[in-house]
C-alpha positions in Angstrom: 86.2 80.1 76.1 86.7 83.8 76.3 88.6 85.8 79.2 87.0 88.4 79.6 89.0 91.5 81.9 89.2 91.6 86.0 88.2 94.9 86.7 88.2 96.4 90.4 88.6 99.5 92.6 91.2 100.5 94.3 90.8 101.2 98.0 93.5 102.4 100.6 96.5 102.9 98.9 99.2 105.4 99.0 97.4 107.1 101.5 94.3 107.6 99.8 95.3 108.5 96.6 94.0 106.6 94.5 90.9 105.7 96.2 87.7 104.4 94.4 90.1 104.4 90.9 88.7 101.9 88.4 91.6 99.5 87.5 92.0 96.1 85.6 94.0 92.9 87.0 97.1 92.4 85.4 98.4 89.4 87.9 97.8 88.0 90.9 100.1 87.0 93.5 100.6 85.2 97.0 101.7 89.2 98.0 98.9 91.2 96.0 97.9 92.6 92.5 99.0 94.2 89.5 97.0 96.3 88.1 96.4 98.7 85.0 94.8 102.1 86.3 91.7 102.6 83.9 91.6 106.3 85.2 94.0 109.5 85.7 94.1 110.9 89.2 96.9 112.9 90.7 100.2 112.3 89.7 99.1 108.8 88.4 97.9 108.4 84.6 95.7 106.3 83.2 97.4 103.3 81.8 100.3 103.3 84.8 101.0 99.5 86.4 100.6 99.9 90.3 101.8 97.3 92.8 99.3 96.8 95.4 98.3 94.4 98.5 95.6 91.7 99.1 93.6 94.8 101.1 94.0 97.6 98.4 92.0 96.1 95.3 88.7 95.2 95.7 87.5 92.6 92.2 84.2 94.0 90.8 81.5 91.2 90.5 81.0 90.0 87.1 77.7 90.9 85.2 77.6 88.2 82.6 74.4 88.4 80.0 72.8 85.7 81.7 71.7 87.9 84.7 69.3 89.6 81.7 65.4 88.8 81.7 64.5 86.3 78.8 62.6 88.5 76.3 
């Protein structure tokens, strides 16, 4: 079975920042996320790990290729 990437937006953090950045999960925590910014914005770059809490990631929903009308 194939992973396929966590992907998410980043909401609330360092004051705003980095708010509505595209980032994918790294880890998960009992504290929060890791996550790999997919973006540049500010003094952040795209490719930086960011710590952040339970409130500051939101996870995307998955689109899987069943969703797609039969043809």
């Amino acid at each position: 079975m194939r992973k396929y990437p966590v992907l998410g937006t980043i909401t609330v953090a360092f004051d705003g920042v980095l708010d509505g950045v595209q980032a994918q999960l790294i880890r998960r925590s009992k504290l929060g996320y890791t996550v790999e910014l997919l973006e540049a914005k500010d003094a952040f770059h795209k490719g930086d790990h960011v710590e952040l809490s339970l409130a500051e990631f939101t996870i995307n929903p998955r689109k899987s290729g069943h969703d797609s009308p039969a043809l």
